[in-house]
C-alpha positions as CSV (number, residue, x, y, z in Angstrom):
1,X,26.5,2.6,-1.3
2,X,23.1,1.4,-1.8
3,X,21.4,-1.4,0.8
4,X,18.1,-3.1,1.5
5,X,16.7,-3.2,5.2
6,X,15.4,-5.7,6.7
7,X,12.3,-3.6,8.2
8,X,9.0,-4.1,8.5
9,X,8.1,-0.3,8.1
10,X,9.5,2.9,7.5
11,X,8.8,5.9,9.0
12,X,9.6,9.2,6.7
13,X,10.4,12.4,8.5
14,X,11.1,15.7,6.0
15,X,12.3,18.3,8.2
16,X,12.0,20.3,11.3
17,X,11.6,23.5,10.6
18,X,7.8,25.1,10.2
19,X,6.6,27.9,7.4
20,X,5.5,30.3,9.7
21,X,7.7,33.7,8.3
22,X,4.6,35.2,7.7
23,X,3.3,35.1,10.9
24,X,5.9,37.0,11.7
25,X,4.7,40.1,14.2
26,X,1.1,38.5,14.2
27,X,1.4,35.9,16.7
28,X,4.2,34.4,19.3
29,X,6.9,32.1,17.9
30,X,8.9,30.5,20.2
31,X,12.6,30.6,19.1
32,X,12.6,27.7,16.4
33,X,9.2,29.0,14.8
34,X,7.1,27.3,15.9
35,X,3.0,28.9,17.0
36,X,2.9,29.5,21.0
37,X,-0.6,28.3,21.7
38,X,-2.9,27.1,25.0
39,X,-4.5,23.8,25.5
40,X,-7.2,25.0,23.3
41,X,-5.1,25.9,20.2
42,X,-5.6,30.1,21.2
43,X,-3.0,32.1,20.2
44,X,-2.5,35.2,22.6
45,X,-4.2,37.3,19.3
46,X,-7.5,37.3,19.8
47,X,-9.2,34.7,17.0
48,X,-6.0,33.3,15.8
49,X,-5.7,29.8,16.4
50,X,-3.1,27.2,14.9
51,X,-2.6,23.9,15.4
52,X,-1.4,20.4,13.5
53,X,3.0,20.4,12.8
54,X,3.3,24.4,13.2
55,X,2.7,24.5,16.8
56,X,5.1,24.4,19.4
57,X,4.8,21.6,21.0
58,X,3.2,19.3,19.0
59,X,4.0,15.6,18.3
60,X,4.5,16.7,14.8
61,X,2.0,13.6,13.7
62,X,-1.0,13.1,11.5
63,X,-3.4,11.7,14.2
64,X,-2.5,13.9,16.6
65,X,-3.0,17.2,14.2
66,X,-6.1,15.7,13.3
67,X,-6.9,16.2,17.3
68,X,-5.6,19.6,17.3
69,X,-7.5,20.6,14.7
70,X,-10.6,19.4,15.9
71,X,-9.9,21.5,19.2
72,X,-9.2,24.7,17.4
73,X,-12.4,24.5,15.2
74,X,-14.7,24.3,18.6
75,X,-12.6,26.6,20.1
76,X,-13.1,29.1,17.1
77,X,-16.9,28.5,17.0
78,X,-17.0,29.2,20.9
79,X,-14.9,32.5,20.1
80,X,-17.4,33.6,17.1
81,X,-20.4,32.8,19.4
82,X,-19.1,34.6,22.3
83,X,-18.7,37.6,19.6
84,X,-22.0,37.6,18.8
């Protein structure tokens, strides 16, 4: 059957389930996949941050990975500088 909306918008959503097999052993998934992190996008390996649609927890939308992503980069520069 084929039929035309009457919408204003549409909002596409393509799945649920994040591509994180190969962190696998490296970090903590919780039981859908999805990267455990902190506030600050820290993983509990040291230097390992993730953020954006493959963290648990997230709202799984562009501005708001945009966000996460700018908190993990400061939060990796303040891990490299705290190596040094």
């Amino acid at each position: 059957e084929v039929s035309t909306p009457d919408v204003s918008a549409v909002f596409i959503y393509i799945g649920l389930s994040p591509n994180t097999d190969y962190l696998k052993g490296l970090v903590p998934l919780d039981s859908a996949g999805f990267v455990i992190t902190n506030g600050r996008m820290e993983t509990t390996t040291p230097g390992v941050f993730a953020c954006g649609d493959i963290r648990h927890n997230s709202a799984r939308q562009a501005i708001t990975a945009a966000g996460d992503g700018a908190t993990a980069a400061l939060s990796a520069e303040r891990f490299i500088r705290e190596q040094s």
